[in-house]
C-alpha positions in Angstrom: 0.0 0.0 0.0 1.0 3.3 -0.9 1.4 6.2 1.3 -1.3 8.1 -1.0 -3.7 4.8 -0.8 -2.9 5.0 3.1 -3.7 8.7 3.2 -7.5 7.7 1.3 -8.1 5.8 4.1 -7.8 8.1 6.9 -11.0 9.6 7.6 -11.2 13.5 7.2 -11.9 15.6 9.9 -15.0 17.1 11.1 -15.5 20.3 9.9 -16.4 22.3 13.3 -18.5 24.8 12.5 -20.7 22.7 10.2 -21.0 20.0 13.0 -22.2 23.4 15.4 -24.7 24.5 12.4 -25.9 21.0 12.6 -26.4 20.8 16.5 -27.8 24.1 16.4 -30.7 23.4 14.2 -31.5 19.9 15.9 -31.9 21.6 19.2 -34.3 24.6 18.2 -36.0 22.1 15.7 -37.1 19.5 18.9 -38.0 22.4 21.1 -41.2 23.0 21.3 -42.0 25.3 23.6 -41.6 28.9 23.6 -39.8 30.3 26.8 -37.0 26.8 26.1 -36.9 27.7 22.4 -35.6 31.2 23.3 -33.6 30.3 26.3 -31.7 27.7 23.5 -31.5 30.5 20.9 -30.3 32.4 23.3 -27.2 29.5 23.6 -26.6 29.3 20.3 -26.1 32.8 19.3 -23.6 32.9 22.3 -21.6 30.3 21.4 -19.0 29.8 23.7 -21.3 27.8 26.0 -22.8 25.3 24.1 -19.7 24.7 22.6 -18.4 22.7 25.3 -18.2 19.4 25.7 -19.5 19.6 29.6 -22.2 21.7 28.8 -23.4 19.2 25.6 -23.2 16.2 28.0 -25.5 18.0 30.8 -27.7 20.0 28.3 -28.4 17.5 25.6 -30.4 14.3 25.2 -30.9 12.2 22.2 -34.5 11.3 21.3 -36.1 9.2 18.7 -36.1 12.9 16.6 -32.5 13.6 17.4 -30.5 15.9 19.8 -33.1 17.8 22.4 -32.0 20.5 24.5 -32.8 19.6 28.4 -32.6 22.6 30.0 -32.9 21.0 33.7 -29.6 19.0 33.0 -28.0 22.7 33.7 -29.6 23.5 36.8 -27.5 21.7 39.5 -24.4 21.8 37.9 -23.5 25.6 36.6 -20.4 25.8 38.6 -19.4 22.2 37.6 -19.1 22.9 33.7 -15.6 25.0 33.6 -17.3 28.5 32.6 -15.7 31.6 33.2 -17.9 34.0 35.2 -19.4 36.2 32.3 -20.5 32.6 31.0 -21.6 31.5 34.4 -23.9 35.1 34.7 -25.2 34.7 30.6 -26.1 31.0 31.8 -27.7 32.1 35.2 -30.2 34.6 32.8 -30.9 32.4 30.0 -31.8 29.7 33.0 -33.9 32.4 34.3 -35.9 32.4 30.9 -37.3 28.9 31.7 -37.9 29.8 35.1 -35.3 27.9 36.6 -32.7 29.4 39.1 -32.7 32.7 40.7 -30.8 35.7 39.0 -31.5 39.0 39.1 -31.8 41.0 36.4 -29.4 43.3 38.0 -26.5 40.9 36.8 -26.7 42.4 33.2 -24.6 44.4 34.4 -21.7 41.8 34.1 -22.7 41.0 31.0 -20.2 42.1 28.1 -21.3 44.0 24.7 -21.6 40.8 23.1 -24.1 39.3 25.8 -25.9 41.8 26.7 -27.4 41.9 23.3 -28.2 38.4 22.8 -30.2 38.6 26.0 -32.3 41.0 25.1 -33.3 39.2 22.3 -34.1 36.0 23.8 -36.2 38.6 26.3 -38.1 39.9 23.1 -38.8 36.5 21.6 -40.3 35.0 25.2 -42.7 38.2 24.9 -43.2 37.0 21.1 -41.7 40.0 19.3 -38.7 39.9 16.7 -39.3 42.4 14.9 -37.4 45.1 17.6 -33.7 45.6 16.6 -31.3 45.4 19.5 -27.7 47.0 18.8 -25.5 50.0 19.3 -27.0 53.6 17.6 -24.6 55.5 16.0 
């Protein structure tokens, strides 16, 4: 065998980002309800989060539809899952979507410009409104 034939046989690897695009529309298309559907959305656009491999084994279950978010797989463990403390904070709101946890809303404050934003928008879809833009004004 050549080292060209041997090369064939080597798998590739993963592409990353389509293997997040992937994840990212399983979860939001098995959740069903509203205020989880945000909370997830919410997630996703953040990125750094659900991109861990703690977070994935707490947060997600595999159904006969594919990869479901479990948002109660998150509760007990927040400080468990390796996150930085603007993480732990965005993860303490988005948990507060659901209705699970208790965070103030007075921790936006920790929130970075990236964050912040994302929240608000997971706030305006639970009150079933997209259409507001959320961003910086020139």
């Amino acid at each position: 065998m050549t080292d060209r034939e041997a090369e064939s046989d080597v798998p590739e690897a993963a592409d990353p980002e389509a293997e997040y695009r992937q994840l990212s529309t399983e979860l939001l298309r098995n959740t069903k309800i509203r205020r989880q559907r945000a909370a997830v959305q919410a997630l996703i656009e953040e990125r750094t989060i659900l991109s861990l491999p703690a977070v994935q084994r707490a947060l997600i279950v595999h159904s006969g539809k594919g990869r479901a978010a479990r948002l109660t797989g998150l509760s007990g463990c927040r400080y468990t899952l390796g996150l930085d403390e603007g993480q732990r904070c965005f993860l303490g709101l988005v948990m507060s979507l659901v209705g699970m946890g208790i965070t103030t809303l007075a921790s936006v404050e920790d929130l970075d410009d990236r964050r912040l934003p994302i929240i608000l928008r997971a706030i305006l879809r639970l009150a079933g409104n997209d259409t507001i833009a959320v961003g910086t004004r020139l």
